[in-house]
C-alpha positions as CSV (number, residue, x, y, z in Angstrom):
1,X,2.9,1.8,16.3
2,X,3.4,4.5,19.1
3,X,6.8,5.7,17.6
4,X,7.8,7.2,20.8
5,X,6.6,11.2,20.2
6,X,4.1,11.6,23.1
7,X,1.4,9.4,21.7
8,X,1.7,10.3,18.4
9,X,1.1,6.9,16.4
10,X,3.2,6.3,13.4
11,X,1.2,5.4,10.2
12,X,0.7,1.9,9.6
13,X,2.4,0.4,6.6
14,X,0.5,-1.3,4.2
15,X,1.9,-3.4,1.3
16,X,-1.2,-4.0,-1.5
17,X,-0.4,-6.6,-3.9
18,X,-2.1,-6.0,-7.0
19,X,-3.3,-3.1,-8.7
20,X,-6.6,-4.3,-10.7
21,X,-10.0,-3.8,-9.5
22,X,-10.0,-4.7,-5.9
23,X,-6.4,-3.0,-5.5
24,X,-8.1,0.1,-6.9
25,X,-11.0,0.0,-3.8
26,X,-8.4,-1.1,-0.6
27,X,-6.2,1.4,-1.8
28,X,-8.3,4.6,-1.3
29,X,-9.7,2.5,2.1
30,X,-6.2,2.5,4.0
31,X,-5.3,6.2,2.8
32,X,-8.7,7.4,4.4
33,X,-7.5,5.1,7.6
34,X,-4.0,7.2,7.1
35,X,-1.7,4.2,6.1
36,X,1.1,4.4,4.1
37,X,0.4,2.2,1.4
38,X,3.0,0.5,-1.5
39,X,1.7,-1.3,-4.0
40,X,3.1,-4.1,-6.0
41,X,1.9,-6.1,-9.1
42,X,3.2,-8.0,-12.2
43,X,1.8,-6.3,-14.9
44,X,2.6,-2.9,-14.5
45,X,-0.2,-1.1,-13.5
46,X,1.4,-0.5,-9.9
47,X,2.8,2.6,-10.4
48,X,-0.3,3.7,-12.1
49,X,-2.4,3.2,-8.8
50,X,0.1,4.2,-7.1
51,X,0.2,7.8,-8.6
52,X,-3.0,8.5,-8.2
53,X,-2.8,8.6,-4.5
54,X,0.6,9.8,-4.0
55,X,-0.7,12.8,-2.3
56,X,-2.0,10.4,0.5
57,X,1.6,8.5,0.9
58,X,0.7,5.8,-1.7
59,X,3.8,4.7,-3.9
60,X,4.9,1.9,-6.2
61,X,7.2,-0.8,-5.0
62,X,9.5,-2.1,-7.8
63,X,9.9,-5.7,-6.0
64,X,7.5,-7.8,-3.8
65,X,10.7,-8.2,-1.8
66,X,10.8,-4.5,-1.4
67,X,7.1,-4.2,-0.8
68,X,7.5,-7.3,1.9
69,X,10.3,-6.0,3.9
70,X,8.8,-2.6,4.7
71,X,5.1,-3.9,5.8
72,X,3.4,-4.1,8.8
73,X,0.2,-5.7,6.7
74,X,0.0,-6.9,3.5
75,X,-3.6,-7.0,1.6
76,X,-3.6,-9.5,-1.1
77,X,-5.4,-8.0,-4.2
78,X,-5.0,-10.7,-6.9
79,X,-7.2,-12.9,-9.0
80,X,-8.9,-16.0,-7.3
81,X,-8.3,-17.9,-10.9
């Protein structure tokens, strides 16, 4: 993650699938750790979540392909049913 700068460490990318519950507690999580988070989810409540922490770098991915190619980790945030 060093991008080269003298030690200064680039901020991790984080790809959150899901926006429900659980989504709604990782998400503030990695924005304290000073991730850059995109979140992803089927039902539309992505860019929702999204928005309320795009202050912090948070956004809305419109694809899981999108959200897969640009992350470093991805948190799984969806329903055990």
């Amino acid at each position: 993650m060093d991008g080269g700068k003298g030690g200064h460490m680039s901020p991790l990318e984080v790809g959150l699938v899901g926006a429900g519950g659980m989504a709604g507690v990782h998400l503030p999580a990695w924005v304290e750790l000073g991730a850059r988070v995109r979140v992803f989810s089927i039902d539309g409540l992505a860019p929702g979540l999204a928005a309320r922490y795009a202050e912090r770098g948070a956004a809305a991915a419109a694809a899981l392909d999108e959200l897969l190619a640009g992350s470093a980790v991805v948190d799984v945030c969806t329903p055990t049913y």
